[in-house]
PDB file of N, CA, C and O in Angstrom:
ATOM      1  N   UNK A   1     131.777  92.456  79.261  1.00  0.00           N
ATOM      2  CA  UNK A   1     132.585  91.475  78.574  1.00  0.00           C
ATOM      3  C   UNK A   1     132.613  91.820  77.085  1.00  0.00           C
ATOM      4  O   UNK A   1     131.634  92.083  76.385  1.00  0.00           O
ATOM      5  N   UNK A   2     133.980  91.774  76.691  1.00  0.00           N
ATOM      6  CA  UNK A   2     133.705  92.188  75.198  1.00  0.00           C
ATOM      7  C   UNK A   2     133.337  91.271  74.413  1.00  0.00           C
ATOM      8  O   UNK A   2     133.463  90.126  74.847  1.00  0.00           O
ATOM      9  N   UNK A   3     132.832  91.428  73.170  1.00  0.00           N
ATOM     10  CA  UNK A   3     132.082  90.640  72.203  1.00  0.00           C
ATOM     11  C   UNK A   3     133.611  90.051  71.752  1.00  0.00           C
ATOM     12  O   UNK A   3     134.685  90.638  71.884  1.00  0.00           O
ATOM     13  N   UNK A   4     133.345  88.587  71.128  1.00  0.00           N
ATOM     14  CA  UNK A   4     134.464  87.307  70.322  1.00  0.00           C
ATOM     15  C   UNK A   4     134.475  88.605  68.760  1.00  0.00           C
ATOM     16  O   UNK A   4     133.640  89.173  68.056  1.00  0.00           O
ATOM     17  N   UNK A   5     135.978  88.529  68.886  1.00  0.00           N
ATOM     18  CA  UNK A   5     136.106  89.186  67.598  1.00  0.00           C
ATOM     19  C   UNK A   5     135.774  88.078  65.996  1.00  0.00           C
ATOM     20  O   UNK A   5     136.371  87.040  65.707  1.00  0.00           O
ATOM     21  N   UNK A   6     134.931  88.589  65.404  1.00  0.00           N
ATOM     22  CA  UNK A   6     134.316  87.298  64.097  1.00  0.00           C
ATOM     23  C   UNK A   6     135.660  87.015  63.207  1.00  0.00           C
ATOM     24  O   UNK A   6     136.740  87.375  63.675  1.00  0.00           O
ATOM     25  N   UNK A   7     135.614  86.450  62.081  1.00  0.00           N
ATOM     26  CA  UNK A   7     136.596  85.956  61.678  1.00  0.00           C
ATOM     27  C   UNK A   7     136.225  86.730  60.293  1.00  0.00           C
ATOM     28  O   UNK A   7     135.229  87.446  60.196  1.00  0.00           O
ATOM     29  N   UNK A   8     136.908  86.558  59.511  1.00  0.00           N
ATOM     30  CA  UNK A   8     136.854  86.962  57.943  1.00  0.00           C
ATOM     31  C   UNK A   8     135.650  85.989  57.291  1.00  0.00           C
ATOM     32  O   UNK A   8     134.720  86.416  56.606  1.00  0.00           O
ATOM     33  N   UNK A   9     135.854  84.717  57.623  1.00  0.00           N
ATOM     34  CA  UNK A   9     134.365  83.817  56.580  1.00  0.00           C
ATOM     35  C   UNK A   9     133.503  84.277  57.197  1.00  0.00           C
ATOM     36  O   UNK A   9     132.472  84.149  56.538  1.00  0.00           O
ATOM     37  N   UNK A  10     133.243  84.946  58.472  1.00  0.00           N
ATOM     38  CA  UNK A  10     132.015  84.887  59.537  1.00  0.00           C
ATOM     39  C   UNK A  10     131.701  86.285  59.224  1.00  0.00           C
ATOM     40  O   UNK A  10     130.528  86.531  59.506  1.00  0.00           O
ATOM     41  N   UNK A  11     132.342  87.293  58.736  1.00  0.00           N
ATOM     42  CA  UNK A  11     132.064  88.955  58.119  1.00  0.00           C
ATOM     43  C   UNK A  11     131.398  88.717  56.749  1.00  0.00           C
ATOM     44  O   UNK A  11     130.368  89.312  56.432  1.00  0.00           O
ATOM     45  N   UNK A  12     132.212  87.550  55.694  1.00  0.00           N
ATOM     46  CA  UNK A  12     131.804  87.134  54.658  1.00  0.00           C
ATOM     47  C   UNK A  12     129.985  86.736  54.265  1.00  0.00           C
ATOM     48  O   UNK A  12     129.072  87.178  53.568  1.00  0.00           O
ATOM     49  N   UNK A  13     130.285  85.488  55.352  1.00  0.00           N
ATOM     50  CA  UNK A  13     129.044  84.857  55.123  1.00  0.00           C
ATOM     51  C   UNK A  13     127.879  85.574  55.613  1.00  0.00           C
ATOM     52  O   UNK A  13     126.760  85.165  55.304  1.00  0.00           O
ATOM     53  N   UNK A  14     128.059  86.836  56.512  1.00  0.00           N
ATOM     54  CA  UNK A  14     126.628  88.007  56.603  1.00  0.00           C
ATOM     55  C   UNK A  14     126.944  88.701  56.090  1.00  0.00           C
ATOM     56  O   UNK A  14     126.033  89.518  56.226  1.00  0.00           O
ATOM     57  N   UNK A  15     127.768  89.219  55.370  1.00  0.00           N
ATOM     58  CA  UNK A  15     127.741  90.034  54.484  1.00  0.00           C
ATOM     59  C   UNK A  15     126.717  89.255  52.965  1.00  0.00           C
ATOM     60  O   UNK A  15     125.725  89.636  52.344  1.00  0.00           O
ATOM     61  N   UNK A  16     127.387  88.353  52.898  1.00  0.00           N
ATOM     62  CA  UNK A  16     126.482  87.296  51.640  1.00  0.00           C
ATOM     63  C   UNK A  16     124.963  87.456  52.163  1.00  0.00           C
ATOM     64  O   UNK A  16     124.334  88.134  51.351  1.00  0.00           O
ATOM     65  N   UNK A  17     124.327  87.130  53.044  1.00  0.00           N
ATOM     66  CA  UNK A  17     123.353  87.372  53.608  1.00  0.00           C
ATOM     67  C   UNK A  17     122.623  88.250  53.555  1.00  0.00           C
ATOM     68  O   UNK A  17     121.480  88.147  53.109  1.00  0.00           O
ATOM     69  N   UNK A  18     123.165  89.378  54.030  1.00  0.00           N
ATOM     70  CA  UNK A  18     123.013  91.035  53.714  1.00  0.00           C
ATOM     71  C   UNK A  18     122.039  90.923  52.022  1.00  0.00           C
ATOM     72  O   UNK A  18     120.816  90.930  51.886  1.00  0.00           O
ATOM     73  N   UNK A  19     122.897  90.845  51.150  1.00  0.00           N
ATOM     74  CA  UNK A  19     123.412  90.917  50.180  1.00  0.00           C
ATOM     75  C   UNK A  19     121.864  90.373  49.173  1.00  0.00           C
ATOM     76  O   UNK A  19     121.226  90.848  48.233  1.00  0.00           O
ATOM     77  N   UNK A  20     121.782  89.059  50.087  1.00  0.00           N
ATOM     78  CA  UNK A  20     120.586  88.317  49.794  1.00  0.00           C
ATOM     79  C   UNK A  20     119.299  88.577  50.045  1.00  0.00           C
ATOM     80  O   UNK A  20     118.288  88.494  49.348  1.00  0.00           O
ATOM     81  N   UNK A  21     119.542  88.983  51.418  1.00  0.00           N
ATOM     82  CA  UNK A  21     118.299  90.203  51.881  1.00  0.00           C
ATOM     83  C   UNK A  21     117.763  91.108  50.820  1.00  0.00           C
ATOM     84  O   UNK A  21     116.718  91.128  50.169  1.00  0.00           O
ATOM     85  N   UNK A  22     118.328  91.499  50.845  1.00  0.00           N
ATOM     86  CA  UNK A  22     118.919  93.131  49.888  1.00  0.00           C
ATOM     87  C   UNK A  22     117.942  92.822  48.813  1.00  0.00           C
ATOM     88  O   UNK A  22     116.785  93.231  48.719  1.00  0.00           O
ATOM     89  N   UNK A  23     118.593  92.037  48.023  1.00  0.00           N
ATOM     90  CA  UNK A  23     118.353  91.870  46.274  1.00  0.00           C
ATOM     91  C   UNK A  23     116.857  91.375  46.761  1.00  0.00           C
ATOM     92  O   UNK A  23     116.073  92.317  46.642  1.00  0.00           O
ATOM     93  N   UNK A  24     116.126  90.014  47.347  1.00  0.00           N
ATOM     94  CA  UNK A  24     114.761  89.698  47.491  1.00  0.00           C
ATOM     95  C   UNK A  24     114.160  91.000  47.194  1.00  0.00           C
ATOM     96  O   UNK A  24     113.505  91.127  46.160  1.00  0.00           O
ATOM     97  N   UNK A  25     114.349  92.140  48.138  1.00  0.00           N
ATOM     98  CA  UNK A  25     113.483  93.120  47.705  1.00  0.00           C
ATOM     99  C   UNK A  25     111.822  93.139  48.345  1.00  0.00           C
ATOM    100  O   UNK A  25     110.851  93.812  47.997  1.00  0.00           O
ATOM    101  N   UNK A  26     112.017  91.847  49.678  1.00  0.00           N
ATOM    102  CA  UNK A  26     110.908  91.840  50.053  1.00  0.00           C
ATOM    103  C   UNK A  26     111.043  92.452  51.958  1.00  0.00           C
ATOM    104  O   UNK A  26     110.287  92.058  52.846  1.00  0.00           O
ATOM    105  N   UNK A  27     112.141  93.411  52.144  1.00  0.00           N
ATOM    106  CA  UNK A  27     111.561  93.421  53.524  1.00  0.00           C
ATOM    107  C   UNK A  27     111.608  95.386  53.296  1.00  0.00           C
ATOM    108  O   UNK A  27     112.115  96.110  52.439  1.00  0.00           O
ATOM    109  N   UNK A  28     110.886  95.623  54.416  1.00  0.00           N
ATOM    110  CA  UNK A  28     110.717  97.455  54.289  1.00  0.00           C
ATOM    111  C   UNK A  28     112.181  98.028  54.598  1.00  0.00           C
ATOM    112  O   UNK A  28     113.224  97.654  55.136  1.00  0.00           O
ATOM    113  N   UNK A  29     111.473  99.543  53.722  1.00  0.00           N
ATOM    114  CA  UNK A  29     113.036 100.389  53.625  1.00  0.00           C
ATOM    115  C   UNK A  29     113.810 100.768  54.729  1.00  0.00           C
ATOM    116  O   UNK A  29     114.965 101.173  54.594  1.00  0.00           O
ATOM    117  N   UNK A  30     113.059 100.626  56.186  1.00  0.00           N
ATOM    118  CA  UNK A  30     113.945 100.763  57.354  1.00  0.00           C
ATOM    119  C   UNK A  30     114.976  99.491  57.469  1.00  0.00           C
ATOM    120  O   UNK A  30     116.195  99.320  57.506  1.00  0.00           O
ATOM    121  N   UNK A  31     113.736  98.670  57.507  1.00  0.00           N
ATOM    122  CA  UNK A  31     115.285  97.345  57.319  1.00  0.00           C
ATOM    123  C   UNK A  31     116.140  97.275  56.574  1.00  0.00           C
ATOM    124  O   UNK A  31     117.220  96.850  56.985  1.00  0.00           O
ATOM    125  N   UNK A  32     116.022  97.582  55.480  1.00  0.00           N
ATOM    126  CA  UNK A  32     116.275  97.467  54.320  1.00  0.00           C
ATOM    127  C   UNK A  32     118.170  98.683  54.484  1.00  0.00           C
ATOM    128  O   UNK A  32     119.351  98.514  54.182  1.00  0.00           O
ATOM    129  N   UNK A  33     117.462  99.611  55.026  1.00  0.00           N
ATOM    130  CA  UNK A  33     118.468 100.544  55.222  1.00  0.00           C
ATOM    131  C   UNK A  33     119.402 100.182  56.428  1.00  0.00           C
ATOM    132  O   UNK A  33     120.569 100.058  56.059  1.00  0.00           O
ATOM    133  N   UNK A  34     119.242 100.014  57.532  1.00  0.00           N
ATOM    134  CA  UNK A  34     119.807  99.179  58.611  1.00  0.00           C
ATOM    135  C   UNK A  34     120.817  97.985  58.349  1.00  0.00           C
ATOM    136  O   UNK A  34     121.732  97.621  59.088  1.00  0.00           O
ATOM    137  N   UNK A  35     120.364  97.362  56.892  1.00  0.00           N
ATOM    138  CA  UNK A  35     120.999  95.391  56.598  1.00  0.00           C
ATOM    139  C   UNK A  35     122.153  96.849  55.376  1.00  0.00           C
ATOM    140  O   UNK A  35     123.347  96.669  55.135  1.00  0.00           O
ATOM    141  N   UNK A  36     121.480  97.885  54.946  1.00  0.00           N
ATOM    142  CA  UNK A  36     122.654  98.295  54.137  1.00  0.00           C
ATOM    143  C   UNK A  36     123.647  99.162  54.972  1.00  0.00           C
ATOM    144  O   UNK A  36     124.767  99.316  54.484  1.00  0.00           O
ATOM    145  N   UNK A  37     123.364  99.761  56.203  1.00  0.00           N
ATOM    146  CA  UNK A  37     124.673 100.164  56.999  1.00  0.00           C
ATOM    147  C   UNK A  37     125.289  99.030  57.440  1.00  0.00           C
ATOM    148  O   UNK A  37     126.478  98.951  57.129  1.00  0.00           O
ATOM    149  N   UNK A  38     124.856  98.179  58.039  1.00  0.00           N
ATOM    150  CA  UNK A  38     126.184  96.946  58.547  1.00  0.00           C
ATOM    151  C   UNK A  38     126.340  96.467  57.116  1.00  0.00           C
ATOM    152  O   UNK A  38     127.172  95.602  57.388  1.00  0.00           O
ATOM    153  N   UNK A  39     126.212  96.372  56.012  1.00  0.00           N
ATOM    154  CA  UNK A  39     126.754  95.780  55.286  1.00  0.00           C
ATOM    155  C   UNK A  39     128.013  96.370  54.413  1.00  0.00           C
ATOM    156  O   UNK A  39     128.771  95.779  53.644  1.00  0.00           O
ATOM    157  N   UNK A  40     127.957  97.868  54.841  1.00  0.00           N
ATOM    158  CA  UNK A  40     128.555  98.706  54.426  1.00  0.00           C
ATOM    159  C   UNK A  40     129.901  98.154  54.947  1.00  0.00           C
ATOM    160  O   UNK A  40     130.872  97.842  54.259  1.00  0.00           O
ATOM    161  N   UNK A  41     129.751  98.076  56.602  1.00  0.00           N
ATOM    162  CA  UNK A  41     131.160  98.388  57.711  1.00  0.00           C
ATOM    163  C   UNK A  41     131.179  97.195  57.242  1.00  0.00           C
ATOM    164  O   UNK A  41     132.224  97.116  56.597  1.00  0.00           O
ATOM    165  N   UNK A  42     130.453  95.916  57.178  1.00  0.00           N
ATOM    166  CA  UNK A  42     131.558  94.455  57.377  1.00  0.00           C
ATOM    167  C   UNK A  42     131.997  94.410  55.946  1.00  0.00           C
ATOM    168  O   UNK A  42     132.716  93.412  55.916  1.00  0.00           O
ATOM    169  N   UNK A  43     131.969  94.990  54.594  1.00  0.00           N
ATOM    170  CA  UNK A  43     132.740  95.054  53.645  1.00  0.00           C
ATOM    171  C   UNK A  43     134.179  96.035  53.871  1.00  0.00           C
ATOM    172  O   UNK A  43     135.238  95.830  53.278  1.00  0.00           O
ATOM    173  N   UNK A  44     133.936  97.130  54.868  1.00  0.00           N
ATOM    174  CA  UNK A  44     135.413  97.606  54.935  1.00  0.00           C
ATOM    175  C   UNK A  44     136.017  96.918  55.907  1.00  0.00           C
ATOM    176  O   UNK A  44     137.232  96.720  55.868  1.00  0.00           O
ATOM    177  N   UNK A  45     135.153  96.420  57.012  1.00  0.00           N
ATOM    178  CA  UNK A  45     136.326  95.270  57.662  1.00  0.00           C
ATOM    179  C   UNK A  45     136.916  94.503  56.849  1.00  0.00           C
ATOM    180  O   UNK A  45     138.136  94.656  56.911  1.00  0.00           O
ATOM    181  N   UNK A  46     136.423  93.358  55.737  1.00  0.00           N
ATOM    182  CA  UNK A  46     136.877  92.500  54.913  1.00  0.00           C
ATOM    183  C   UNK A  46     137.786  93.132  54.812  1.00  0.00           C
ATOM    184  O   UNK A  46     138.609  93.179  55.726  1.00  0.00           O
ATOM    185  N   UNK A  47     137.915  93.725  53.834  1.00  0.00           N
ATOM    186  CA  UNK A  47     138.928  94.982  52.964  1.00  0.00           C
ATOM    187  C   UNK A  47     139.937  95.154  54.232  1.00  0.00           C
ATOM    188  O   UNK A  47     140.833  94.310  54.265  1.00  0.00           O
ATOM    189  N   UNK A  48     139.932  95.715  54.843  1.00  0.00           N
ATOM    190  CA  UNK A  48     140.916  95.912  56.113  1.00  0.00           C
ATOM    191  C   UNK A  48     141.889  94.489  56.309  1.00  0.00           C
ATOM    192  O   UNK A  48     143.109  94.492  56.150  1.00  0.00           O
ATOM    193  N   UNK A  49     141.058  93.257  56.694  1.00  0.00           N
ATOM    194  CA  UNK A  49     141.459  91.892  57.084  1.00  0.00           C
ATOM    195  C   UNK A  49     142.335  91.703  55.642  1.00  0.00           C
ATOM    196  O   UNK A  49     143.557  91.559  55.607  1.00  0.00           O
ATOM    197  N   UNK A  50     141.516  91.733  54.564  1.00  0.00           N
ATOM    198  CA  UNK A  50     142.439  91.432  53.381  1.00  0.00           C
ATOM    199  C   UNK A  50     143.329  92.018  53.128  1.00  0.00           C
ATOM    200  O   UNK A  50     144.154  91.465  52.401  1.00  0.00           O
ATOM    201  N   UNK A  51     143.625  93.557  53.649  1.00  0.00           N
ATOM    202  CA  UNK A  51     144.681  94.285  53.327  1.00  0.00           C
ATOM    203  C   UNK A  51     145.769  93.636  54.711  1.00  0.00           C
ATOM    204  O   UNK A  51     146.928  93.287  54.488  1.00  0.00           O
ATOM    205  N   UNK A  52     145.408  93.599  55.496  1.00  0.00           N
ATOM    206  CA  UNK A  52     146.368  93.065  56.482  1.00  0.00           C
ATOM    207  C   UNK A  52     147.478  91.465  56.216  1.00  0.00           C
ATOM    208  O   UNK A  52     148.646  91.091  56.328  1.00  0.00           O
ATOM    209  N   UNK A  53     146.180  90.995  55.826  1.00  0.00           N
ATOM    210  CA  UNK A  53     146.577  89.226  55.257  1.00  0.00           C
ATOM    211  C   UNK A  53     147.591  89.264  53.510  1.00  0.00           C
ATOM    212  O   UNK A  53     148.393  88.510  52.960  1.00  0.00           O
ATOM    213  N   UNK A  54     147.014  90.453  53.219  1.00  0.00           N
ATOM    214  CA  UNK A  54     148.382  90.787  52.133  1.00  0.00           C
ATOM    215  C   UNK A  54     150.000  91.436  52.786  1.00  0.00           C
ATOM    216  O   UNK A  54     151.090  91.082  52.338  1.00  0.00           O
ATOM    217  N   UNK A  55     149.867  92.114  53.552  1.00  0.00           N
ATOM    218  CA  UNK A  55     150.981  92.637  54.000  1.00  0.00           C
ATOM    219  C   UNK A  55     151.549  91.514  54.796  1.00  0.00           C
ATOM    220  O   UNK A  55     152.767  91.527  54.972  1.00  0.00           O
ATOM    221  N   UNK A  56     150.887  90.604  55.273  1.00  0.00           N
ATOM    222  CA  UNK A  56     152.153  89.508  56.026  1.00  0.00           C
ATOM    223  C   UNK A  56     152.193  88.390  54.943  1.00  0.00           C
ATOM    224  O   UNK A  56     152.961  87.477  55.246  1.00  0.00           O
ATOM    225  N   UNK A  57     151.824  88.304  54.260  1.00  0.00           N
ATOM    226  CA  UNK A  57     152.374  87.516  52.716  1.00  0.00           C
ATOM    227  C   UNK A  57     153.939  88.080  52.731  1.00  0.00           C
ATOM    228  O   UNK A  57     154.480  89.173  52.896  1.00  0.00           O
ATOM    229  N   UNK A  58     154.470  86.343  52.391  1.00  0.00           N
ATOM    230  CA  UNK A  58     156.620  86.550  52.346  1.00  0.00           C
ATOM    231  C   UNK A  58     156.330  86.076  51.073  1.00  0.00           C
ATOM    232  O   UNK A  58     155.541  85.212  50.692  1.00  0.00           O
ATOM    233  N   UNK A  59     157.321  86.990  50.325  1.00  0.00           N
ATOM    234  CA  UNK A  59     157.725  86.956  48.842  1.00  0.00           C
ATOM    235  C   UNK A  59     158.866  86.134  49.114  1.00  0.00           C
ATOM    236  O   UNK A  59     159.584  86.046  50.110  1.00  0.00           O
ATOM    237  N   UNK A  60     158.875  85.209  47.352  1.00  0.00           N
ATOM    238  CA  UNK A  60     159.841  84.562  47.688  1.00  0.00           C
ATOM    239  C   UNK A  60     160.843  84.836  46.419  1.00  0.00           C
ATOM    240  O   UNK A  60     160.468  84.566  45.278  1.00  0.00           O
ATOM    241  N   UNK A  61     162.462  85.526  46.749  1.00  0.00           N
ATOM    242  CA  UNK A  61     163.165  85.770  46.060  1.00  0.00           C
ATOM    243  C   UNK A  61     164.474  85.303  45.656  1.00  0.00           C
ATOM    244  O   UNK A  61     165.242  84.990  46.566  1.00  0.00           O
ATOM    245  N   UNK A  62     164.757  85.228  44.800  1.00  0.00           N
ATOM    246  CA  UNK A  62     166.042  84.574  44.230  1.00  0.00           C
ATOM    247  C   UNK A  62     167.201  85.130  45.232  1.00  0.00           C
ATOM    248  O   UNK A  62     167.314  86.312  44.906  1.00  0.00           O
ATOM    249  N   UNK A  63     168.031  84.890  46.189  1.00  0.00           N
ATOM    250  CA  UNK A  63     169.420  85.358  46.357  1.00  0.00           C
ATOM    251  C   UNK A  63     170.782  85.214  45.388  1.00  0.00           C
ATOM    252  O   UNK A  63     170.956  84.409  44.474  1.00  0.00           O
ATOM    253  N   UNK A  64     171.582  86.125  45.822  1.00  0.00           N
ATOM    254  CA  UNK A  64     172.726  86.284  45.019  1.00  0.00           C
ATOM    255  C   UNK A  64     173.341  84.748  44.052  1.00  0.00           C
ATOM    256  O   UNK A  64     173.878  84.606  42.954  1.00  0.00           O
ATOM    257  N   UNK A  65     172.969  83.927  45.010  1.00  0.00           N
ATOM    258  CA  UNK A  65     173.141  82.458  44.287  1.00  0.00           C
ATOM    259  C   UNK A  65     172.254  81.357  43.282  1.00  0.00           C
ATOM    260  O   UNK A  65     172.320  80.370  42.549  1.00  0.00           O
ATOM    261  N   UNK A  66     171.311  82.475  43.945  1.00  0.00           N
ATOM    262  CA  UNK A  66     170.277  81.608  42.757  1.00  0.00           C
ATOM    263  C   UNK A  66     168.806  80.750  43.773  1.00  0.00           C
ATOM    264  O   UNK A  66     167.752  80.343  43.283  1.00  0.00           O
ATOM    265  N   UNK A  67     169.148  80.702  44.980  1.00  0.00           N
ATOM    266  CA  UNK A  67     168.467  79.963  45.764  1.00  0.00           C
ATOM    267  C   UNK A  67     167.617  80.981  46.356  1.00  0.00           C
ATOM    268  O   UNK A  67     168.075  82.072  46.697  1.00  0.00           O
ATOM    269  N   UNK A  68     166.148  80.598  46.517  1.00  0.00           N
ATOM    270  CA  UNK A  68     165.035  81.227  47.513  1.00  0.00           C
ATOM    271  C   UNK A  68     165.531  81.623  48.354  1.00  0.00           C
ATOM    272  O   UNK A  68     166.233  80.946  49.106  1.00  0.00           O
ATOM    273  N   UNK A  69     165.316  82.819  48.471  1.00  0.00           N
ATOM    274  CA  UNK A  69     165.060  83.889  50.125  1.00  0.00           C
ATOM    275  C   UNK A  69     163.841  84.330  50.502  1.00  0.00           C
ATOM    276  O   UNK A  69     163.043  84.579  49.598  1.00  0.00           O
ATOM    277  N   UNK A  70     163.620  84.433  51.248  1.00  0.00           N
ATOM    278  CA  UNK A  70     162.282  84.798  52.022  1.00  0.00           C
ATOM    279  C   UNK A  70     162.694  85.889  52.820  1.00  0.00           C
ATOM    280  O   UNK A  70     163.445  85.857  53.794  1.00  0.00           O
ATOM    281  N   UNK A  71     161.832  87.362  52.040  1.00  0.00           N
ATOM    282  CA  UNK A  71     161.740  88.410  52.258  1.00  0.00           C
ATOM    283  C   UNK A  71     160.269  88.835  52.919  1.00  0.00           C
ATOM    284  O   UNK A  71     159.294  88.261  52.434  1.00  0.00           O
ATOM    285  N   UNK A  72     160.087  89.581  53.749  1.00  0.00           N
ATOM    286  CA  UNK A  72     158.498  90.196  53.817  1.00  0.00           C
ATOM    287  C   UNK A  72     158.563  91.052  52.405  1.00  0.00           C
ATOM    288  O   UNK A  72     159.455  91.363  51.616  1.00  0.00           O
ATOM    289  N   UNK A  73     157.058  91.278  52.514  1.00  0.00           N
ATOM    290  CA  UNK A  73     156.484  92.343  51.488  1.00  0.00           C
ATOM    291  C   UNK A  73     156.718  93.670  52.261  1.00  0.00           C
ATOM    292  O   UNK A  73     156.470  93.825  53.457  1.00  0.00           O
ATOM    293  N   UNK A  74     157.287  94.710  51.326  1.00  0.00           N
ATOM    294  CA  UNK A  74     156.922  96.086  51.692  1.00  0.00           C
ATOM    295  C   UNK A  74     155.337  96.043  52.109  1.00  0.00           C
ATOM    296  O   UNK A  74     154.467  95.298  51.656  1.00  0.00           O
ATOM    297  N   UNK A  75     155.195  97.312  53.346  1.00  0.00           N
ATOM    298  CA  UNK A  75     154.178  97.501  53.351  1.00  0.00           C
ATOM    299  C   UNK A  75     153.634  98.884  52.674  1.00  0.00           C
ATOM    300  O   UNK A  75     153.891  99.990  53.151  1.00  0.00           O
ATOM    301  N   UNK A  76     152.973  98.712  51.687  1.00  0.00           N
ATOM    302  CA  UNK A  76     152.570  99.744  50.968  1.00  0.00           C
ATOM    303  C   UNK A  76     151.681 100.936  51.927  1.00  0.00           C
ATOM    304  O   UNK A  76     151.048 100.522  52.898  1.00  0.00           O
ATOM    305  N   UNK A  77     151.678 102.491  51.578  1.00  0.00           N
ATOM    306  CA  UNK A  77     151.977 103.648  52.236  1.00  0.00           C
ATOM    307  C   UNK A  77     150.230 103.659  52.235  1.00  0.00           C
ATOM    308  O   UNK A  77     149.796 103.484  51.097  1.00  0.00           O
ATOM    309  N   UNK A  78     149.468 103.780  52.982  1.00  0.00           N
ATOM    310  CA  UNK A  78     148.021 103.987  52.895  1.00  0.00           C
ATOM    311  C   UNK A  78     148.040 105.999  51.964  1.00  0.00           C
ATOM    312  O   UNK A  78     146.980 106.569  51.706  1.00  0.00           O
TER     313      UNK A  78
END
């Protein structure tokens, strides 16, 4: 069964965690190294989720008359 895909606050809030771990400065360097590889990947997931949640952002533009249109955003070229 596959694992519930987490959400963006739920990558966030262990990543914050991580983070907190981290700085204490009180657990050994295996752990220590382990809380800094997943903390690595759930910051480029973020980054990923946020780059996604920018590209379906609708700009909103003036038409020929003067009134709002609702355009998508280009999606910028990786």
């Amino acid at each position: 069964m596959a694992a519930k895909k987490k959400t963006f606050e739920e990558d966030m809030a262990r990543l914050e965690e991580i983070v907190t771990l981290l700085e204490r400065g009180e657990i050994a360097l295996d752990e220590s190294m382990t809380l800094f590889e997943e903390g690595t990947k759930l910051a480029a997931a973020c980054g990923k989720k946020l780059d996604q949640a920018e590209q379906s952002v609708v700009q909103l533009m003036k038409s020929a008359d003067g009134s709002p249109e609702e355009i998508p955003m280009e999606v910028r070229p990786e």
